[in-house]
KETI-98148 format. One record per atom (N, C-alpha, C): chain; residue number from 0; x, y, z; residue in three letters. Coordinates in Angstrom, 2 decimals, decimal comma. Last residue first. Example, Ala and Ser with C-alpha at 12.3 -4.5 7.8 and 13.67 -1.06 7.14 Angstrom:
# residues 2
[A 1 [12,85 -2,25 7,08] SER];
[A 1 [13,67 -1,06 7,14] SER];
[A 1 [12,90 0,03 7,87] SER];
[A 0 [13,19 -5,69 7,80] ALA];
[A 0 [12,30 -4,50 7,80] ALA];
[A 0 [13,20 -3,30 7,80] ALA];
//
This chain:
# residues 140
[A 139 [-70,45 33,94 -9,73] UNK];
[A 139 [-70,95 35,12 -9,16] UNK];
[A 139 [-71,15 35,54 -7,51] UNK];
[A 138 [-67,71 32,37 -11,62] UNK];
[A 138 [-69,06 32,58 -10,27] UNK];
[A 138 [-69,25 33,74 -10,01] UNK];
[A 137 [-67,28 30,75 -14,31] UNK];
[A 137 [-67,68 32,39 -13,46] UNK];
[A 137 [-68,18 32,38 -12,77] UNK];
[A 136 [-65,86 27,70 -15,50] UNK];
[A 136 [-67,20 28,94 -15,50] UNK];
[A 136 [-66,80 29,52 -14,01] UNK];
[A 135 [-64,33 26,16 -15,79] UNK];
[A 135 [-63,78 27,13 -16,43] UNK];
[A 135 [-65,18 27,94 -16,24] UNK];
[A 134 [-64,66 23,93 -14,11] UNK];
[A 134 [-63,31 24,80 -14,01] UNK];
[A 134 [-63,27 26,07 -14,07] UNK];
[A 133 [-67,25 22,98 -15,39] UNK];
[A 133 [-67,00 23,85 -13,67] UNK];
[A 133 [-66,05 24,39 -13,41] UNK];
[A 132 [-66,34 21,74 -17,24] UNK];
[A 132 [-67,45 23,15 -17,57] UNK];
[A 132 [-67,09 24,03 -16,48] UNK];
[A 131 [-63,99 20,18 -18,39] UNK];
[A 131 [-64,25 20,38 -16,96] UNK];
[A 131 [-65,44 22,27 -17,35] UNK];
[A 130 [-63,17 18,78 -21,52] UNK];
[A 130 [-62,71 19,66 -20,44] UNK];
[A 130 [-64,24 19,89 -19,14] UNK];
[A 129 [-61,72 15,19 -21,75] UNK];
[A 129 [-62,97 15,88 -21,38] UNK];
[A 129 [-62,50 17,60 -20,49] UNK];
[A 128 [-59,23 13,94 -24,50] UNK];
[A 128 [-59,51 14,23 -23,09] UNK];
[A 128 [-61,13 15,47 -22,98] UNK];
[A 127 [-60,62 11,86 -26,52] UNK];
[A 127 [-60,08 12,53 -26,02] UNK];
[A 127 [-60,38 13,42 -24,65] UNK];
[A 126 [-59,29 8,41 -26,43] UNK];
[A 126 [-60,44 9,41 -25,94] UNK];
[A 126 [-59,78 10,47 -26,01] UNK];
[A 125 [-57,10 7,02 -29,11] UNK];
[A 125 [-57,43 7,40 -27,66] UNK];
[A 125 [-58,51 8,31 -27,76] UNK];
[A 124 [-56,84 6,44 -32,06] UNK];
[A 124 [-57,12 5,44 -30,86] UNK];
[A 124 [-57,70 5,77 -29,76] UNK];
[A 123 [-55,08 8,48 -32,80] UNK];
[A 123 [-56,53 8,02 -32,64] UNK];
[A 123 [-57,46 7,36 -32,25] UNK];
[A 122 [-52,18 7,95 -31,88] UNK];
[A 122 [-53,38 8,62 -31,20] UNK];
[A 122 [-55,00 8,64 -31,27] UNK];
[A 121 [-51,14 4,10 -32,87] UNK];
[A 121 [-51,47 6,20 -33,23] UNK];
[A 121 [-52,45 6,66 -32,33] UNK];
[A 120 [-52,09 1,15 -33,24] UNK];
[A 120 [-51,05 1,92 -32,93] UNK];
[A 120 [-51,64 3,76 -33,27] UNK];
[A 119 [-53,77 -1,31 -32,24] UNK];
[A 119 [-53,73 -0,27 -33,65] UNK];
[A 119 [-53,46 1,16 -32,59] UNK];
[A 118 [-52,84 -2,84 -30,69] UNK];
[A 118 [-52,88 -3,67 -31,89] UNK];
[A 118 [-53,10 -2,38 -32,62] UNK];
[A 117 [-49,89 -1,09 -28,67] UNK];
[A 117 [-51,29 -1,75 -28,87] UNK];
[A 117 [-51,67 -2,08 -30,00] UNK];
[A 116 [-46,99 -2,65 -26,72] UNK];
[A 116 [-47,63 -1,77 -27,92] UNK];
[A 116 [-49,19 -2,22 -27,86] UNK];
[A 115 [-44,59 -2,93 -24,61] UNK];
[A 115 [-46,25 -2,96 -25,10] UNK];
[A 115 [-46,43 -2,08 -25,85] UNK];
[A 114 [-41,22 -3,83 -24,53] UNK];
[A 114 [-42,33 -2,54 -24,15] UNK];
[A 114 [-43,94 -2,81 -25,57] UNK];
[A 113 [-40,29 -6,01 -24,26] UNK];
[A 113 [-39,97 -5,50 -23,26] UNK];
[A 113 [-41,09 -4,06 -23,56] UNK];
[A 112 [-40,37 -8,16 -26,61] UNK];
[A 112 [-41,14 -7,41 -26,12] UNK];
[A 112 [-41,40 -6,96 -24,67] UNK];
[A 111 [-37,63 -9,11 -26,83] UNK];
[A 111 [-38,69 -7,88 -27,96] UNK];
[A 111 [-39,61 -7,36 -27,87] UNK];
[A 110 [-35,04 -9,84 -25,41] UNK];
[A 110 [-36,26 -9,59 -25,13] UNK];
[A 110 [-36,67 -8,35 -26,09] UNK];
[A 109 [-32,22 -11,95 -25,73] UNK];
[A 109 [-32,75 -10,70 -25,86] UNK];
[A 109 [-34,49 -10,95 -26,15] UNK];
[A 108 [-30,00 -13,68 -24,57] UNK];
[A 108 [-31,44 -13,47 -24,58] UNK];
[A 108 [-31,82 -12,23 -24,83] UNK];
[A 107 [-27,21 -15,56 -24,98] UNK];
[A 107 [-27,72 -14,92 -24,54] UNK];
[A 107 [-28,93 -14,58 -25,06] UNK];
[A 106 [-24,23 -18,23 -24,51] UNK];
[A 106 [-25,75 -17,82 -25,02] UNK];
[A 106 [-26,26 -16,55 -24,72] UNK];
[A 105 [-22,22 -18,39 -23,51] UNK];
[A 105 [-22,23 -19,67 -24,34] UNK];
[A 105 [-23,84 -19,10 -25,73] UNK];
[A 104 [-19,96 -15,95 -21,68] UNK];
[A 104 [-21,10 -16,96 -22,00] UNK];
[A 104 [-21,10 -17,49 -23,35] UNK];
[A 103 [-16,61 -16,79 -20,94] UNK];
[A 103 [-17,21 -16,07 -22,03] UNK];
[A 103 [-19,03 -16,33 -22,05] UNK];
[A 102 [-15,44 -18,26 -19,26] UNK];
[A 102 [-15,07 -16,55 -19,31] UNK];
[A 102 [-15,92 -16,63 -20,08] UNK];
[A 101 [-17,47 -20,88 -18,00] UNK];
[A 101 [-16,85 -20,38 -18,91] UNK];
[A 101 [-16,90 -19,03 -18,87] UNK];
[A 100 [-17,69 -21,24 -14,03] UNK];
[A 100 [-17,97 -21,16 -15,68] UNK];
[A 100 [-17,20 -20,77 -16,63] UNK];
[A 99 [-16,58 -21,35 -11,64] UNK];
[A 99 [-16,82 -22,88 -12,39] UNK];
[A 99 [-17,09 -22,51 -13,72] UNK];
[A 98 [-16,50 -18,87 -10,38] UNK];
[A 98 [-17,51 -19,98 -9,55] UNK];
[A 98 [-17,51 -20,68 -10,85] UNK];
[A 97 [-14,31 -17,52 -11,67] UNK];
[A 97 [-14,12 -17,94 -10,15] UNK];
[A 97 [-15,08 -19,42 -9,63] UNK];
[A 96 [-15,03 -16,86 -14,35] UNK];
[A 96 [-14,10 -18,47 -13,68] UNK];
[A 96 [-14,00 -19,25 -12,94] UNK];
[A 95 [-16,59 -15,11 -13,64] UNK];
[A 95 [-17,47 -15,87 -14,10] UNK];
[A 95 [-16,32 -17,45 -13,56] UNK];
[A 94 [-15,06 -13,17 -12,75] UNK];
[A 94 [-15,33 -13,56 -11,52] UNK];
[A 94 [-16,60 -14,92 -12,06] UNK];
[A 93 [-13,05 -12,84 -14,65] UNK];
[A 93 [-12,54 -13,28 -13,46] UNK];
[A 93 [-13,55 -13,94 -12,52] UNK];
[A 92 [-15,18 -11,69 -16,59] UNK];
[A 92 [-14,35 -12,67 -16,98] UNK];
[A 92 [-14,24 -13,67 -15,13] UNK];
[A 91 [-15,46 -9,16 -14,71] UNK];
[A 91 [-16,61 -10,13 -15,29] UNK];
[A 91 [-16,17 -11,65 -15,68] UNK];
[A 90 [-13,06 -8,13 -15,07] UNK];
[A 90 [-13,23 -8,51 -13,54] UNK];
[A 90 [-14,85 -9,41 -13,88] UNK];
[A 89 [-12,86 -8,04 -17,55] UNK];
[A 89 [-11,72 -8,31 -17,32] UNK];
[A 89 [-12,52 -9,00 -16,18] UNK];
[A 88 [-14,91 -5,62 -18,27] UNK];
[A 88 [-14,71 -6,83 -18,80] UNK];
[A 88 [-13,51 -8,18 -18,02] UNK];
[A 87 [-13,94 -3,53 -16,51] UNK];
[A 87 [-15,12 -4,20 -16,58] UNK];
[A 87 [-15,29 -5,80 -17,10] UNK];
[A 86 [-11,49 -2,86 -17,60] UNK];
[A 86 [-11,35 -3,05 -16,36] UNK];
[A 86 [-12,52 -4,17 -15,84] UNK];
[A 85 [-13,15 -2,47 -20,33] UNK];
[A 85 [-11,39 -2,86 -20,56] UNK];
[A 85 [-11,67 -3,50 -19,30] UNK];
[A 84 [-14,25 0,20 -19,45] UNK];
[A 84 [-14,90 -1,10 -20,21] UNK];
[A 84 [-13,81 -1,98 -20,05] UNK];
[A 83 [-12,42 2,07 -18,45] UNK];
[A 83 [-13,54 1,51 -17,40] UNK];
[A 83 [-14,23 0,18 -18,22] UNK];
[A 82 [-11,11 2,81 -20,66] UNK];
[A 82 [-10,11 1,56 -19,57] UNK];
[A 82 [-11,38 0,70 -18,76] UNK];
[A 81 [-11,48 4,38 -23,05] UNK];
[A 81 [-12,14 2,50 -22,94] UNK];
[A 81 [-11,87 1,64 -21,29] UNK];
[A 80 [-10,99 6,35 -23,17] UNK];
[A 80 [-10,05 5,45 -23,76] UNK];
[A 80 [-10,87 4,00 -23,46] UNK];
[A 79 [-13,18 7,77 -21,89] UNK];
[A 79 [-12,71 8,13 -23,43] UNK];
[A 79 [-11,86 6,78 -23,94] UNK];
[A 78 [-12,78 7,39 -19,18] UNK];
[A 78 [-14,38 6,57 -20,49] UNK];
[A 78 [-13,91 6,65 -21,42] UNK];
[A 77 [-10,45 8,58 -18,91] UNK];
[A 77 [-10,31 6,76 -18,95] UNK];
[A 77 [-11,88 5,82 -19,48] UNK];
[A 76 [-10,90 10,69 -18,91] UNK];
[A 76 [-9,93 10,15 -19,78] UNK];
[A 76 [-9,99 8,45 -19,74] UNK];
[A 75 [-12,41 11,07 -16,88] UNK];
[A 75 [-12,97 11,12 -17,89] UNK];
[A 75 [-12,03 10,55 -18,87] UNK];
[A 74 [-10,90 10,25 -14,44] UNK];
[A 74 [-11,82 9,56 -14,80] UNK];
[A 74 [-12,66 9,77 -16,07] UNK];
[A 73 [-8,82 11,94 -14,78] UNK];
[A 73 [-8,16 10,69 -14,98] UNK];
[A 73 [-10,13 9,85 -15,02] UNK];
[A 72 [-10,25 14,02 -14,11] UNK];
[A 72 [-9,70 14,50 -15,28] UNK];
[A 72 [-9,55 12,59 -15,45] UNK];
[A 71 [-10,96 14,15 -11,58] UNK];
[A 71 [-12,12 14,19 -12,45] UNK];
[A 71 [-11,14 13,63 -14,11] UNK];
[A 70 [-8,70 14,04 -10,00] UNK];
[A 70 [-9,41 12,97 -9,76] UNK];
[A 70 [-10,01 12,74 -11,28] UNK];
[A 69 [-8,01 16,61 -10,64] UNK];
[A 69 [-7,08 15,67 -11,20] UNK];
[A 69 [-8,05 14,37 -11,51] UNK];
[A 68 [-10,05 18,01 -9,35] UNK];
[A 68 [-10,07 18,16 -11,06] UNK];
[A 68 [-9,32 17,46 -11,07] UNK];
[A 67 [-9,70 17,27 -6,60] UNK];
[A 67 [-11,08 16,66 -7,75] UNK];
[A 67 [-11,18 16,81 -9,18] UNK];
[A 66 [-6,96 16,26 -5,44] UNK];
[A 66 [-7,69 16,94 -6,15] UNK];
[A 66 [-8,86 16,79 -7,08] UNK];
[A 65 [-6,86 13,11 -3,85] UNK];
[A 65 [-5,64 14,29 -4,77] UNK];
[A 65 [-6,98 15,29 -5,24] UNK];
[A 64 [-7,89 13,34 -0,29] UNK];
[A 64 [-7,55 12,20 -1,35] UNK];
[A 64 [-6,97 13,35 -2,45] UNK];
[A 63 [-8,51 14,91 1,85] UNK];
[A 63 [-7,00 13,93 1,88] UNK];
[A 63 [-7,06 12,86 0,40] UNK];
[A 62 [-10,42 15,92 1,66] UNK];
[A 62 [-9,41 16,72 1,37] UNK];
[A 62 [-8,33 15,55 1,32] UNK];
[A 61 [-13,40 14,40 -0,37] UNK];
[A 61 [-12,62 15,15 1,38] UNK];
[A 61 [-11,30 15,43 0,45] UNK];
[A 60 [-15,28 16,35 -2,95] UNK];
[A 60 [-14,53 14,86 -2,33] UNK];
[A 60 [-13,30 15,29 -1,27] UNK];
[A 59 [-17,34 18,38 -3,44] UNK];
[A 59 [-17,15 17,97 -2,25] UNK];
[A 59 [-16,10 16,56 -1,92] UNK];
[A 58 [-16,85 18,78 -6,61] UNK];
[A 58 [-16,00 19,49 -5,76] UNK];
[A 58 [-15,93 19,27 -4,13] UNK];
[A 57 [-17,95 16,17 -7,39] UNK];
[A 57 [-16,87 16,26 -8,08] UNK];
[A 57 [-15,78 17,18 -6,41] UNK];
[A 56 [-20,65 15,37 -4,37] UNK];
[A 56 [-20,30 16,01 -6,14] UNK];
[A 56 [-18,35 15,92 -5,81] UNK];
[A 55 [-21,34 11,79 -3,56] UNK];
[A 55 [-21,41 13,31 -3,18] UNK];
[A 55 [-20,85 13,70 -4,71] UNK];
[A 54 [-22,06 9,05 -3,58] UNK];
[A 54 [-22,65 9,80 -4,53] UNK];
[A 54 [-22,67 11,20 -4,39] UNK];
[A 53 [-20,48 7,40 -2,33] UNK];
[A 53 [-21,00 8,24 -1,17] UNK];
[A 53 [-22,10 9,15 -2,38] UNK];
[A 52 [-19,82 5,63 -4,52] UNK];
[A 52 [-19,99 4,67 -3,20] UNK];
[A 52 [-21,20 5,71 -2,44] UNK];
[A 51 [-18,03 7,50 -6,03] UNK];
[A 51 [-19,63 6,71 -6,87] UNK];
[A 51 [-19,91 6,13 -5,69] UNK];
[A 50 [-16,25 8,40 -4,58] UNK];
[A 50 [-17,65 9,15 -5,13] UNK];
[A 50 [-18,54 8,26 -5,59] UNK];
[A 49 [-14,87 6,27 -4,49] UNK];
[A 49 [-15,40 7,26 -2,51] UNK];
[A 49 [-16,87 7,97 -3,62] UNK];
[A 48 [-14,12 5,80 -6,48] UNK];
[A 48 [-14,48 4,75 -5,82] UNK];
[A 48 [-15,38 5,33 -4,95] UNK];
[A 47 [-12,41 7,94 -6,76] UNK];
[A 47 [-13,11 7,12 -7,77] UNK];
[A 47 [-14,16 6,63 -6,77] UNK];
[A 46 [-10,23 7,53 -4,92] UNK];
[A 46 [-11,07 8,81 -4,77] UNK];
[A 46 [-12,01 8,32 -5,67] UNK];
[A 45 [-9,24 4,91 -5,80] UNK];
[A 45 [-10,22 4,85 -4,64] UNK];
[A 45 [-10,81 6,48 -4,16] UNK];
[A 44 [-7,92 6,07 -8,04] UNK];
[A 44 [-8,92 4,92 -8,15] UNK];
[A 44 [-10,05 4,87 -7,08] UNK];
[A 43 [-6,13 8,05 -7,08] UNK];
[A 43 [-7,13 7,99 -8,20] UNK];
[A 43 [-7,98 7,43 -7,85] UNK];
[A 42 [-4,36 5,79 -4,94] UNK];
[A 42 [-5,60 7,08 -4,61] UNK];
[A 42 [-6,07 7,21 -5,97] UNK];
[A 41 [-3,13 4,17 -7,30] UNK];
[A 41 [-4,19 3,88 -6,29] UNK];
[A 41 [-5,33 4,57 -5,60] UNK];
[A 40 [-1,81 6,07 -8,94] UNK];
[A 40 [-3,13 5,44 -9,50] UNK];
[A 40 [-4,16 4,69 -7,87] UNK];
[A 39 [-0,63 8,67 -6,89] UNK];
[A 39 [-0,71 7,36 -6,83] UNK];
[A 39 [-2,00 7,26 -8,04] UNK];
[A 38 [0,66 11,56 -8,01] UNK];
[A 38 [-0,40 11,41 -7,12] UNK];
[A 38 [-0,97 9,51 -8,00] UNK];
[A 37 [2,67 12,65 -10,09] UNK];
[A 37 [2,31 13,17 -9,01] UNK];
[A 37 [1,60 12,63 -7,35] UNK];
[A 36 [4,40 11,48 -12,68] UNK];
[A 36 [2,91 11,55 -12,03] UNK];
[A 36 [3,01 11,95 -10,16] UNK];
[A 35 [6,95 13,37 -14,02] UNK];
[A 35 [6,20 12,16 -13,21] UNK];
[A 35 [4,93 12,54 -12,50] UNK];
[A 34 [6,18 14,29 -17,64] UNK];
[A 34 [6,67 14,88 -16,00] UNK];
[A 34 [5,74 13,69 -14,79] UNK];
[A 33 [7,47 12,08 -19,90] UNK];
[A 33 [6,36 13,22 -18,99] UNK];
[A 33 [6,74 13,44 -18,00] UNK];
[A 32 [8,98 9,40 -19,87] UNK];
[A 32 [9,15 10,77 -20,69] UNK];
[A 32 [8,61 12,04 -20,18] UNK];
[A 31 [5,35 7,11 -20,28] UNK];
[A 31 [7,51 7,87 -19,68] UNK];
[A 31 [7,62 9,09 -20,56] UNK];
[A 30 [2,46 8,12 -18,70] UNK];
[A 30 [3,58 7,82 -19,72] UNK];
[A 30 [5,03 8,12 -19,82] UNK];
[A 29 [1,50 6,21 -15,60] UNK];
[A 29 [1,92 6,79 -16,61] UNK];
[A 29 [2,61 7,33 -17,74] UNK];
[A 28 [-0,65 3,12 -17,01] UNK];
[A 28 [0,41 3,60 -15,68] UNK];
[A 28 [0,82 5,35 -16,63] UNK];
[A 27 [-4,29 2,25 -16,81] UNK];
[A 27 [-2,89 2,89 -16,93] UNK];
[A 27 [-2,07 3,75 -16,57] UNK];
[A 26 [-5,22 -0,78 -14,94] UNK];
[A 26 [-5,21 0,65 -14,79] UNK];
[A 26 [-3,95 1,74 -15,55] UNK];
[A 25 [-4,75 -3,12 -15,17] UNK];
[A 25 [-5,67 -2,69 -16,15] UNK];
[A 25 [-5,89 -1,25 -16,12] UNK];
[A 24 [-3,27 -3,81 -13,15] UNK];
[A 24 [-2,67 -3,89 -14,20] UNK];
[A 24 [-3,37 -4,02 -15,50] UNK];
[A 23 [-4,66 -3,48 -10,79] UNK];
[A 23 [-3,08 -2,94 -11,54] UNK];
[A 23 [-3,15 -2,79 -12,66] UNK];
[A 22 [-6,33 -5,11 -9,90] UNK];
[A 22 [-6,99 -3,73 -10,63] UNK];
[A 22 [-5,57 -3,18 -11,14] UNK];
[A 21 [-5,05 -6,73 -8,47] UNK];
[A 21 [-5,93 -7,58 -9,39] UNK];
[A 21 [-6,27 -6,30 -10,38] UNK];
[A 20 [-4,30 -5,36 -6,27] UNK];
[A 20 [-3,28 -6,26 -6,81] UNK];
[A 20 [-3,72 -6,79 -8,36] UNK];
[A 19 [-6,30 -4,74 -5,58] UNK];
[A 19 [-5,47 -3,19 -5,95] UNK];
[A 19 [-4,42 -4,12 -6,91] UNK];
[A 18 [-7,40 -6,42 -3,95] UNK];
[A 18 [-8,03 -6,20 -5,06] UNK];
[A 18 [-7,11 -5,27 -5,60] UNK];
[A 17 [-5,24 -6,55 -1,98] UNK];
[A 17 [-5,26 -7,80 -2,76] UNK];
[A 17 [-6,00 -7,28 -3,80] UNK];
[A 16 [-5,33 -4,33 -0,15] UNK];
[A 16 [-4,48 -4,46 -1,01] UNK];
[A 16 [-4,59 -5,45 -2,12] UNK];
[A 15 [-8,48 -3,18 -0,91] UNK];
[A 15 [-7,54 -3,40 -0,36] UNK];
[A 15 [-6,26 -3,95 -1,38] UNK];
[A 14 [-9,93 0,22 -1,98] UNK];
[A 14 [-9,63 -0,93 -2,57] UNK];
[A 14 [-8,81 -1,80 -1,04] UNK];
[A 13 [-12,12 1,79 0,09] UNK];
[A 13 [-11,21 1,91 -0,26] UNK];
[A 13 [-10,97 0,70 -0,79] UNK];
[A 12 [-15,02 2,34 1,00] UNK];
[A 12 [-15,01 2,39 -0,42] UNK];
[A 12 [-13,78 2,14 -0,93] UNK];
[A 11 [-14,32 2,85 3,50] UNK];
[A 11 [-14,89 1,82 3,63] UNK];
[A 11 [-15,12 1,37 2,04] UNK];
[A 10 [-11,62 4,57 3,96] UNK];
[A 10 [-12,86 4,71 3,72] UNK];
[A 10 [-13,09 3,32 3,50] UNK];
[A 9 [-8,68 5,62 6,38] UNK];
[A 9 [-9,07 5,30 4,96] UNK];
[A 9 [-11,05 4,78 4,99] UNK];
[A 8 [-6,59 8,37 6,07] UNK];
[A 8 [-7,75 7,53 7,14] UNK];
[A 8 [-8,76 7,12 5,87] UNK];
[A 7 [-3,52 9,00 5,50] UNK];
[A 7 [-5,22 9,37 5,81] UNK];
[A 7 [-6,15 8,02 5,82] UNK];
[A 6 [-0,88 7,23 5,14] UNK];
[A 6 [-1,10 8,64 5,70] UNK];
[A 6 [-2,60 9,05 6,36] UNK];
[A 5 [-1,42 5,38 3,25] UNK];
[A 5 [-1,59 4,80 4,92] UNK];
[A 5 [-1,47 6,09 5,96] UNK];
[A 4 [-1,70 6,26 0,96] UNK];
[A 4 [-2,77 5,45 1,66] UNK];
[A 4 [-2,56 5,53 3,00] UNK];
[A 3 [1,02 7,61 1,06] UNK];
[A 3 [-0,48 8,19 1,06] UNK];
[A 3 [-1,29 7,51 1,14] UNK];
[A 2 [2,19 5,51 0,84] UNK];
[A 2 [2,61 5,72 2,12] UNK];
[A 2 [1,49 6,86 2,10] UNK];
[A 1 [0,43 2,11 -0,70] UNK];
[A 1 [1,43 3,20 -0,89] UNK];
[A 1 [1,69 4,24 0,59] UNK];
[A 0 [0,85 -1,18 0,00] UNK];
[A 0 [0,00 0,00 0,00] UNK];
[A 0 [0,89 1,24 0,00] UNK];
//
């Protein structure tokens, strides 16, 4: 665990070490050459983690994890590049193995009639709506 993990007080949303072990190496590292990264993929991940868990906003995430525009920035860059699908897929795989099945399913189901239609389709069909005499009349 890095020495900023173990600096602040950690959250119930936090990776441990063993899953951090398994999330490595789908998480990208950063690029050589650049000015070194600053602030652990681990924190990233588990400031990540603290928001979608506590569903607070971008600018309320506590103070001890890296900055919310860094935070924000590495999480939009990473829908863009695919990683969160990439990461997704991967731990789906893993955890289909885990209990006995094939990584891949064999089959799947799609449903056509998930939304009702009626046999003669278009508005005409319907009543139309009744206006209300009593609404709209004048009392004296």
């Amino acid at each position: 665990m890095s020495d900023i993990a173990r600096s602040r007080q950690s959250y119930p949303s936090d990776l441990s070490q063993k899953e951090w072990e398994r999330l490595q190496p789908l998480v990208p590292m950063p690029k050589k050459g650049g000015r070194p990264a600053k602030y652990e993929r681990l924190e990233i991940i588990n400031a990540i983690l603290y928001l979608i868990r506590t569903g607070c906003a971008w600018r309320l995430l506590p103070h001890d994890f890296p900055p919310w525009r860094i935070v924000y920035h590495y999480f939009s860059a990473w829908r863009r590049d695919g990683t969160w699908t990439k990461i997704h897929d991967a731990l789906h795989k893993q955890v289909r193995l885990a209990v006995g099945r094939e990584a891949e399913p064999s089959a799947a189901i799609m449903d056509s009639q998930s939304v009702k239609t009626t046999e003669k389709g278009g508005s005409m069909d319907m009543m139309p709506a009744r206006k209300s005499t009593a609404a709209n009349a004048i009392c004296w």
